[in-house]
Structure formats: structure tokens, C-alpha cells
C-alpha positions, 0 to 999 in steps of 0.5 A: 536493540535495532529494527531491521526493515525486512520487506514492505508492502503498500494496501490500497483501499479503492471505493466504487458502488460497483463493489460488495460493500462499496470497497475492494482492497488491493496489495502490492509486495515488494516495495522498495525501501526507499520508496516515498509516500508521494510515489506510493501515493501516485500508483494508488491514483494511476490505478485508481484511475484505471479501475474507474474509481476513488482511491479512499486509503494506501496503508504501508505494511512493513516486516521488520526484524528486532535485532537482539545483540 
């Protein structure tokens, strides 16, 4: 049996006191299957950078389909 990547999608968890509970959490659908840590990791810090805050966690979400034959 094999996984099939069906979709992915990256969380990023951004810190500021301005926040409710000093966190606010954003997801971005659709990233590409190629995409890298490294790449992921520099648009959670341009948007961190434009939010005025601290980029404090990028999760990546993967769907994958488990192929039965």
C-alpha cells in the first residue's frame, strides 16, 4: 500500500500581545507539492513582518489518500 498526496496546506501561529491569548492562528490552502520548509518558512516571516509580529509556528497539514490496491 501507498500514500497519495492529495492536498496541503501550511498553519502559521503568530505571537503579539495585541492578540486574545497573545496568539492568532492563520491557514494558507493549496500549497504546492513541491513546496519546501525553507520557502514555507520565508512567507510565514513576510507575513509576520507585515502583521507587525513574531512568527512563533508554521505547521504543514497534508491529505493523503492510502491506496488500497
Amino acid at each position: 500500500m501507498n500514500f497519495e498526496l492529495l492536498e496541503q496546506s501550511v498553519q502559521y501561529t503568530f505571537s503579539s500581545e495585541s492578540y486574545t491569548n497573545g496568539k492568532l492562528t492563520r491557514s494558507l490552502k493549496n500549497v504546492t507539492k513541491d513546496a519546501t520548509a525553507s520557502a514555507l518558512a520565508q512567507v510565514g516571516q513576510a507575513l509576520s513582518s507585515l502583521q507587525g509580529d513574531t512568527l512563533s509556528d508554521a505547521i504543514l497539514i497534508q491529505k493523503q489518500n492510502i491506496k488500497l490496491v
